[in-house]
ROFILO-384129 format. One record per residue: residue in three letters; z, y, x of N, C-alpha, C in turn. Coordinates in Angstrom, 3 decimals, always signed. Last residue first. Layout:
<pts>
PT  aa     n_pz     n_py     n_px    ca_pz    ca_py    ca_px     c_pz     c_py     c_px
PT ALA        Z        Y        X        Z        Y        X        Z        Y        X
...
</pts>
This chain:
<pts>
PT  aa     n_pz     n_py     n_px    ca_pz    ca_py    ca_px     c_pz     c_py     c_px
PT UNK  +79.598 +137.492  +98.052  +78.352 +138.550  +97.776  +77.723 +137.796  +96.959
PT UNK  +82.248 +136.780  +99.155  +82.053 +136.888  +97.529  +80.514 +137.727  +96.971
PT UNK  +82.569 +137.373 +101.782  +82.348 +135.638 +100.921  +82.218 +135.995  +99.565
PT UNK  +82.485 +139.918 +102.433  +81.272 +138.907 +102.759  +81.343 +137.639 +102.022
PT UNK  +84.531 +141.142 +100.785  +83.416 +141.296 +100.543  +82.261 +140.331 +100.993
PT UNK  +86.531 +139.791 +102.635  +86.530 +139.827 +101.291  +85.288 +139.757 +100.529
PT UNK  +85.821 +140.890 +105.252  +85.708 +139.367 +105.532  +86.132 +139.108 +103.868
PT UNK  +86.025 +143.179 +104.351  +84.856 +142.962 +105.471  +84.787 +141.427 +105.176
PT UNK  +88.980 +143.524 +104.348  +88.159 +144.206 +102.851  +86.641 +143.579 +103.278
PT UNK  +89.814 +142.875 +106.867  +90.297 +142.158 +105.834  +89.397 +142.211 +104.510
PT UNK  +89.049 +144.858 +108.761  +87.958 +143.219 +109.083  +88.962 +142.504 +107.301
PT UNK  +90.484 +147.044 +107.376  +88.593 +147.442 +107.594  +88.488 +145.321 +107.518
PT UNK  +93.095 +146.523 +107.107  +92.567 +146.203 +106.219  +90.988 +146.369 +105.764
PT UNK  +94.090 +146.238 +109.946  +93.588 +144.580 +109.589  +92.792 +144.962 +108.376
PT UNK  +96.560 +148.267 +108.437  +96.249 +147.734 +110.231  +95.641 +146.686 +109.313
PT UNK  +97.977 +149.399 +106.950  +96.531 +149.605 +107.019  +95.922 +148.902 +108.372
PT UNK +101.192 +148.978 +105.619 +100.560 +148.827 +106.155  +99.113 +148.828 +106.220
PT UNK +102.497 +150.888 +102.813 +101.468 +150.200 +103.377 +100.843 +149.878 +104.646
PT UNK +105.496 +151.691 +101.275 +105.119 +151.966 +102.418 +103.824 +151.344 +103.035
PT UNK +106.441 +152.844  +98.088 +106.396 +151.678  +99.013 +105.099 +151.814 +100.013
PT UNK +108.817 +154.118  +96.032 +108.054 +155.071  +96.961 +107.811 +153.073  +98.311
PT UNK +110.033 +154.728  +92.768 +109.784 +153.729  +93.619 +108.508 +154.179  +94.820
PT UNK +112.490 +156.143  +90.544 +111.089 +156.764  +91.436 +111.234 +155.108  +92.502
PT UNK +113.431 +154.846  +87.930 +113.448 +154.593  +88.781 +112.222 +155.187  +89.930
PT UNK +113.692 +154.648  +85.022 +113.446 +155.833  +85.285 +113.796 +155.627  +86.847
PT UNK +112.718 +152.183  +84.013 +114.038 +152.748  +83.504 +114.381 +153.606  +84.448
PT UNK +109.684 +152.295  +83.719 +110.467 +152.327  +82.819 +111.901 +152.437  +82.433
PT UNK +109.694 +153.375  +86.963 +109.547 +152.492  +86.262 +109.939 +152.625  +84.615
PT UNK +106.951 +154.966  +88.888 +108.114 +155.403  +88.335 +108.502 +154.439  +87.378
PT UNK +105.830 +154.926  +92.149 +105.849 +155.052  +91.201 +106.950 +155.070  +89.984
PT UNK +103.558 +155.784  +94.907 +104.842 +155.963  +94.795 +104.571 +155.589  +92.786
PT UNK +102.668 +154.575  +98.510 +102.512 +154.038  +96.662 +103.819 +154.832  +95.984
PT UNK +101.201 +155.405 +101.104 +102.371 +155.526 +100.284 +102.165 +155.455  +98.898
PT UNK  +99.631 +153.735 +103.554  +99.311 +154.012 +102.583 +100.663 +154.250 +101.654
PT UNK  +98.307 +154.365 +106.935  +99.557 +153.724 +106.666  +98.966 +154.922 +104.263
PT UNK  +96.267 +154.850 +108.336  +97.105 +154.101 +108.951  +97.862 +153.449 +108.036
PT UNK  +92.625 +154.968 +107.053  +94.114 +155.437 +107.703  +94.438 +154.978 +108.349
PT UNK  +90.056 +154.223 +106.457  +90.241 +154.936 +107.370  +91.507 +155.292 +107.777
PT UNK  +90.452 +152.069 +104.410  +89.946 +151.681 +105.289  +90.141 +152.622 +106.924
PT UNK  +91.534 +154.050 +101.888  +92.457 +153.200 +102.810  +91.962 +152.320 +104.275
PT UNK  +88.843 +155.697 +101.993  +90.658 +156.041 +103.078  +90.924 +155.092 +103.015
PT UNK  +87.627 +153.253 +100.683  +87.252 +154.227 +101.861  +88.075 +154.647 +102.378
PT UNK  +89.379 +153.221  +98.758  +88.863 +151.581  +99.289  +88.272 +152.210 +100.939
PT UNK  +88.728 +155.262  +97.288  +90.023 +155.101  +97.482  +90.290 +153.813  +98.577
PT UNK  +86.430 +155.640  +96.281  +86.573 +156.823  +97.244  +87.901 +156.195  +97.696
PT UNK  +86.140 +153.324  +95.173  +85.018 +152.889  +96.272  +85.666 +154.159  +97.034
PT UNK  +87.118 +153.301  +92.956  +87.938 +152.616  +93.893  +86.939 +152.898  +95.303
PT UNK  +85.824 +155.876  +91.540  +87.321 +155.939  +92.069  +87.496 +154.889  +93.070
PT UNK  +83.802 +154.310  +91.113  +83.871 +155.597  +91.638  +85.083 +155.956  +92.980
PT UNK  +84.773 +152.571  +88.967  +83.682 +151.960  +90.527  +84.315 +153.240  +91.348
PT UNK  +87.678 +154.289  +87.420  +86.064 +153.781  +87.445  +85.973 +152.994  +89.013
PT UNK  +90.530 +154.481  +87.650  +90.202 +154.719  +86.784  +88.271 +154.505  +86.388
PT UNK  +92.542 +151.939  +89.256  +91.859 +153.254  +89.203  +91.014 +153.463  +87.721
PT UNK  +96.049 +150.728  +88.143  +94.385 +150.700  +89.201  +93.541 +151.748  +88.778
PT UNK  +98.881 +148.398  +88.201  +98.015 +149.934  +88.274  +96.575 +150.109  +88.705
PT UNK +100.747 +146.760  +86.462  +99.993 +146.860  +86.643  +99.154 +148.150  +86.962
PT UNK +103.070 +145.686  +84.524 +103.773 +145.755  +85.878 +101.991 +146.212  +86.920
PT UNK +101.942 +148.205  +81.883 +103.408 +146.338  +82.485 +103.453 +146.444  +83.666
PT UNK  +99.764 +149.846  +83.298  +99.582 +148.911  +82.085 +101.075 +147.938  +82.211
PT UNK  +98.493 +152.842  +84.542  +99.246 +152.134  +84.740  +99.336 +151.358  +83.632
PT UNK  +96.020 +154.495  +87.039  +96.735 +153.980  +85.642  +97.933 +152.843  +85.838
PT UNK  +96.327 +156.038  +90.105  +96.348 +154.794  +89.183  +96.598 +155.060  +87.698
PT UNK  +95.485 +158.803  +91.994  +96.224 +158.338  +90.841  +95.644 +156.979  +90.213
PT UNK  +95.563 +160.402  +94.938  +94.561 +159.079  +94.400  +95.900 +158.990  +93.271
PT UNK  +95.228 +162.193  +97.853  +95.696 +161.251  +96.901  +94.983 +161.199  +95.725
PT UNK  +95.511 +162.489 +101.032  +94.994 +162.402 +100.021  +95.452 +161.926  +99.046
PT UNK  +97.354 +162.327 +103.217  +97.000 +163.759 +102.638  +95.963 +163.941 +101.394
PT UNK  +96.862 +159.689 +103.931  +96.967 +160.688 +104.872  +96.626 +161.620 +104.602
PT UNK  +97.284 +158.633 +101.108  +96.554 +158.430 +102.390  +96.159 +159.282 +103.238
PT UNK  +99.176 +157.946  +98.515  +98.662 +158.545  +99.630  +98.448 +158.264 +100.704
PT UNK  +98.817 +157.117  +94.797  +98.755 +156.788  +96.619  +98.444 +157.889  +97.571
PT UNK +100.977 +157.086  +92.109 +100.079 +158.220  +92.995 +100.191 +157.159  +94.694
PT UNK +100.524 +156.222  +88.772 +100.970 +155.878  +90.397 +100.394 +156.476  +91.547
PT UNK +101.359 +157.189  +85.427 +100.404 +157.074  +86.808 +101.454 +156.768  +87.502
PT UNK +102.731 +156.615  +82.331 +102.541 +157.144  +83.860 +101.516 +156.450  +84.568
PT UNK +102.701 +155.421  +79.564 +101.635 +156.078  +80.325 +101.706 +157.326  +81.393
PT UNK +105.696 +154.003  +80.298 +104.570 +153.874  +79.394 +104.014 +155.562  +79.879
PT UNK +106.782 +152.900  +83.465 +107.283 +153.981  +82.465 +105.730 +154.058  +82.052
PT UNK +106.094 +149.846  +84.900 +106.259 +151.195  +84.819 +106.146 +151.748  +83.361
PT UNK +107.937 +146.796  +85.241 +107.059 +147.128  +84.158 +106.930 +149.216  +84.489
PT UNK +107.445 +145.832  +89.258 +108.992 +146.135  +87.570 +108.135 +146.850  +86.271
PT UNK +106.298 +145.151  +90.870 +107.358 +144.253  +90.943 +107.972 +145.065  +89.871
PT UNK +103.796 +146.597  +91.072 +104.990 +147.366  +91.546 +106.192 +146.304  +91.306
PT UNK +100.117 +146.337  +92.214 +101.719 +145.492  +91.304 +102.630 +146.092  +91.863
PT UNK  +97.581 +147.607  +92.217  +98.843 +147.378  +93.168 +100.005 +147.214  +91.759
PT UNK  +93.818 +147.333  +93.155  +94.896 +147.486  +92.210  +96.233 +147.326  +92.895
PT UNK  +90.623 +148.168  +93.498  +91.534 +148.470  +93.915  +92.707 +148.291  +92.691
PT UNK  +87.445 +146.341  +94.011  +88.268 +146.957  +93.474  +89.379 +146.807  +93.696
PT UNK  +84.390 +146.647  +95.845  +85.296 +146.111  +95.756  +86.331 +147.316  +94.201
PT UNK  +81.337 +146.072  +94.023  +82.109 +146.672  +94.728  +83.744 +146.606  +94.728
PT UNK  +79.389 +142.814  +92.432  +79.614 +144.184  +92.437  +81.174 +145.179  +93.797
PT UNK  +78.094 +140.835  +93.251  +77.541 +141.720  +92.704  +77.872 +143.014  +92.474
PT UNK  +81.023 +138.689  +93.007  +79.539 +138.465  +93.386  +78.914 +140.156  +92.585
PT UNK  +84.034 +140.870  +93.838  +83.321 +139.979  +92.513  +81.974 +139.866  +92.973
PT UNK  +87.090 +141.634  +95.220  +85.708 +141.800  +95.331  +85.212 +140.456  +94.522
PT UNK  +89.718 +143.668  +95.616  +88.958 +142.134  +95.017  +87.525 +142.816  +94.819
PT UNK  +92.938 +144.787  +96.890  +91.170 +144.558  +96.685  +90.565 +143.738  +96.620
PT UNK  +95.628 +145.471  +96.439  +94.868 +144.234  +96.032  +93.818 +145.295  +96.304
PT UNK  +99.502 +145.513  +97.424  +98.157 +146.154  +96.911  +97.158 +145.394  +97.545
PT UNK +102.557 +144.049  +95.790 +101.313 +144.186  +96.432 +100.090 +145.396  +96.356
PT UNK +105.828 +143.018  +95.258 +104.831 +144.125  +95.129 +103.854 +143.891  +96.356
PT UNK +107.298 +140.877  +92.733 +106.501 +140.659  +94.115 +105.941 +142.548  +94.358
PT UNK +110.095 +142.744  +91.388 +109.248 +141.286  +91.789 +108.235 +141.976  +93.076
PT UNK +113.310 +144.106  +91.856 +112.229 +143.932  +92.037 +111.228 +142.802  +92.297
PT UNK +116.254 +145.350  +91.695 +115.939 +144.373  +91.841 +114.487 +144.386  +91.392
PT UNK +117.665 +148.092  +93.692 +117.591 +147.401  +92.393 +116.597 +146.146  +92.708
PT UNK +119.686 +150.585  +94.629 +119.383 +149.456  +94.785 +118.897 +148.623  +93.082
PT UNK +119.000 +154.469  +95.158 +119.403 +152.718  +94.794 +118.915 +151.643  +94.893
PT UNK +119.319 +157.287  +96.588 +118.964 +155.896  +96.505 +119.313 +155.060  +95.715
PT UNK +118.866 +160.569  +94.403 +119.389 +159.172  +94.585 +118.966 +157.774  +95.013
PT UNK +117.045 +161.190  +92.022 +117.320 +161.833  +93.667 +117.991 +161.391  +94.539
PT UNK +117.460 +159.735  +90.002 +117.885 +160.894  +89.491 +118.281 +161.551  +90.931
PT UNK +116.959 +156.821  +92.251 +117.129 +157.371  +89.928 +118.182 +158.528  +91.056
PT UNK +114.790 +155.207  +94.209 +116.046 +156.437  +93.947 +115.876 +156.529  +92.679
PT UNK +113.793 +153.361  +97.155 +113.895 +153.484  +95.264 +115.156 +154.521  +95.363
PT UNK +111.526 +152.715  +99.345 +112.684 +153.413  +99.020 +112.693 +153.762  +97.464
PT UNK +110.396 +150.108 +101.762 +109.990 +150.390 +100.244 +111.423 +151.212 +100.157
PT UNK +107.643 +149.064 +103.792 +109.008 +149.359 +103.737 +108.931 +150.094 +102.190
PT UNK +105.267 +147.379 +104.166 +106.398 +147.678 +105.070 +107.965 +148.123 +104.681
PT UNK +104.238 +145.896 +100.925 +104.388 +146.511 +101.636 +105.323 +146.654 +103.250
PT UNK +101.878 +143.028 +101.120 +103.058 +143.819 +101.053 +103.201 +145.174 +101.441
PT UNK  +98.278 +142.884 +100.663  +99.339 +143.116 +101.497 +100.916 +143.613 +100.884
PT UNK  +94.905 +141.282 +100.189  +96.145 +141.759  +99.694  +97.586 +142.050 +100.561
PT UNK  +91.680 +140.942  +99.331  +92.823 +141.204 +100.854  +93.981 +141.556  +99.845
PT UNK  +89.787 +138.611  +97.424  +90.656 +139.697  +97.596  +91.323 +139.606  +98.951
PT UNK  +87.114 +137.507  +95.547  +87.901 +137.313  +96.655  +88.731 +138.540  +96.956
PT UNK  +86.154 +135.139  +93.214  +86.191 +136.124  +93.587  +87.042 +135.849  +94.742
PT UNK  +84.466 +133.354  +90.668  +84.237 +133.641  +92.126  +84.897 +135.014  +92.270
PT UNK  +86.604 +131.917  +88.369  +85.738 +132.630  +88.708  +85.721 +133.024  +89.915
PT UNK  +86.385 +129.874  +90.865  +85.941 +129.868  +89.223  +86.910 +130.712  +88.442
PT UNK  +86.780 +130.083  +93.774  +85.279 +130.327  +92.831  +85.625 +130.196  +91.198
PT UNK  +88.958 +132.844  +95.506  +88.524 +131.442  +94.432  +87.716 +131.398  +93.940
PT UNK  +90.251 +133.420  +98.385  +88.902 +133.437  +97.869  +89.011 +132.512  +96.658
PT UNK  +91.911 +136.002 +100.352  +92.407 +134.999  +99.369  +90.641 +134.764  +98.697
PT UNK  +93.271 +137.359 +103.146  +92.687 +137.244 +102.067  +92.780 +135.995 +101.512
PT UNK  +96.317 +139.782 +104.018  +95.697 +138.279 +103.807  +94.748 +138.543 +102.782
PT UNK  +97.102 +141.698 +106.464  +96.047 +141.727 +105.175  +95.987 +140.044 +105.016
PT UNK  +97.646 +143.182 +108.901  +98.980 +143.001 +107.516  +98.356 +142.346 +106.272
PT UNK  +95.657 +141.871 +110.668  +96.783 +142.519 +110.782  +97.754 +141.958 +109.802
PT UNK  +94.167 +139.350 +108.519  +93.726 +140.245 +109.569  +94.903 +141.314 +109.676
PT UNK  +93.466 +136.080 +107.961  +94.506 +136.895 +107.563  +94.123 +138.105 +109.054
PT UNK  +91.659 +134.127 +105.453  +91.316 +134.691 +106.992  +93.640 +135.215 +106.364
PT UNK  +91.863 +132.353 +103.273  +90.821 +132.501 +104.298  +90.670 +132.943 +105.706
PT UNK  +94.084 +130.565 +101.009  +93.726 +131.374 +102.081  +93.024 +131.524 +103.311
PT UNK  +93.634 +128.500  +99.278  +92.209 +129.884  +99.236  +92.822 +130.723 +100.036
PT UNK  +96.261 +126.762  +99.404  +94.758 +126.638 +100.220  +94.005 +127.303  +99.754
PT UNK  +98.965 +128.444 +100.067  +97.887 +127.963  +98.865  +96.706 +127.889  +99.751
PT UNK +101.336 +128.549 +101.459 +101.258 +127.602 +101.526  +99.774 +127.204 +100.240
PT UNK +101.125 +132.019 +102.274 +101.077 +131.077 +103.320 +100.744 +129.163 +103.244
PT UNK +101.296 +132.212  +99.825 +100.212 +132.852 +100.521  +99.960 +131.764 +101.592
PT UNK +103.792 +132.560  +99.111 +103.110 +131.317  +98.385 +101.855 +131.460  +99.753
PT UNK +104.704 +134.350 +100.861 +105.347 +133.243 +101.133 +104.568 +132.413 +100.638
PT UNK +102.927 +136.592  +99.712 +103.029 +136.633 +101.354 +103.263 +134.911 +101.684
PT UNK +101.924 +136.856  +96.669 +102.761 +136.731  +97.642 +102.411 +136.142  +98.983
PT UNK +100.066 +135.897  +94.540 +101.648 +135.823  +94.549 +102.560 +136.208  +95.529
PT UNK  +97.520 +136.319  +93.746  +97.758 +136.615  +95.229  +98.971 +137.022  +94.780
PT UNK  +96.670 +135.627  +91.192  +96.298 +134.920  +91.766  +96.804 +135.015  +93.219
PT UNK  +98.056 +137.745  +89.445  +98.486 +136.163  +89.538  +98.022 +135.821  +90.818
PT UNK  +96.171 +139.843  +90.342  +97.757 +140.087  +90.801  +98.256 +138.299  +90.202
PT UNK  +93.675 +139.206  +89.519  +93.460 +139.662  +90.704  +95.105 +139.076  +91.000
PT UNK  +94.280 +139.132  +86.961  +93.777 +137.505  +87.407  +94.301 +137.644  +88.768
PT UNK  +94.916 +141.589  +86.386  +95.673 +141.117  +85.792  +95.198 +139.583  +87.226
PT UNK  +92.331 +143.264  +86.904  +93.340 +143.573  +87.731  +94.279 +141.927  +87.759
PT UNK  +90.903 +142.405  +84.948  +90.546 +141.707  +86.385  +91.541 +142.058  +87.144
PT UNK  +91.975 +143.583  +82.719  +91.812 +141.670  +82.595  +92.009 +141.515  +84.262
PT UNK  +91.617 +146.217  +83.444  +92.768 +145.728  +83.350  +92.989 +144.129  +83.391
PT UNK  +88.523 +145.867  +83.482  +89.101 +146.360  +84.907  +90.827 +145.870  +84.691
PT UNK  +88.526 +145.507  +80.416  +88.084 +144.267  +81.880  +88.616 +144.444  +83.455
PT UNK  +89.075 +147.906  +79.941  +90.274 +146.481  +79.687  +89.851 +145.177  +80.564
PT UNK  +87.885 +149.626  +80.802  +89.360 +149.640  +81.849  +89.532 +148.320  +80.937
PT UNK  +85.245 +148.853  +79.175  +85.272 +148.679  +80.666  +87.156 +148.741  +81.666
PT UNK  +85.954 +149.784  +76.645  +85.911 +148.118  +77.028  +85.958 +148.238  +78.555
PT UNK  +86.154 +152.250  +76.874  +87.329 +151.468  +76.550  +87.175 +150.032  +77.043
</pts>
């Protein structure tokens, strides 16, 4: 128990701290930026993350497109002195109480927990098998479901995210 609430704490710091593409551009802890990947480094507490929008994003209620209104969405790897990276992704809208978020990576998939507007794996284990495809794909599909019954399906760019997770991990060892 104690361990997902720290993994939930760290998710939580992880998704303030990398607001976006636009802030991104104007906060000085941005370090590198590799394809679709910006990283981001802060010391107190020391950590460092790649983070990316998505490409393209399709929402439907009840099989159905729609339109709706949405905050920032990202997916995050953060890396902490000592230990392996970790994997989380903000969906921009609070998800439906204890659903998952399913990623896919070229035929694999991978379930998140889910907490408010917050998802991430379930051990080290998990992110290190999930941190691995996403390193090896192309392209990463987030799909999830919100509290007001909204399927949300968002599109990942993977270009940049091997030298992005690379140049994460090296400043935070």
């Amino acid at each position: 128990m104690m361990k997902t609430t720290l993994r939930g704490i760290g998710a939580s710091l992880v998704l303030i701290g990398g607001l976006g593409t636009a802030m991104a551009q104007e906060s000085n802890n941005v370090v590198a930026t590799e394809g679709d990947w910006t990283v981001f480094a802060a010391d107190n507490p020391r950590e460092c993350w790649a983070v990316s929008p998505p490409k393209s994003t399709i929402n439907t209620k009840d099989g159905q497109p729609t339109e709706v209104a949405r905050g920032d969405i990202r997916l995050y790897v953060a890396y902490r002195p000592g230990q392996d990276g970790e994997l989380s992704f903000t969906g921009g809208y609070p998800f439906a109480p204890d659903s998952t978020v399913e990623v896919d990576i070229g035929g694999r998939q991978f379930n998140l927990f889910t907490e408010g507007e917050s998802a991430w794996t379930g051990s080290p284990s998990d992110d290190q098998a999930i941190i691995s495809a996403l390193r090896a794909g192309s392209a990463a599909v987030v799909t999830g479901r919100s509290s007001r019954g909204t399927t949300t399906k968002d599109t990942f760019s993977l270009s940049g995210i091997t030298a992005a997770t690379n140049t994460a991990r090296e400043r935070c060892k």
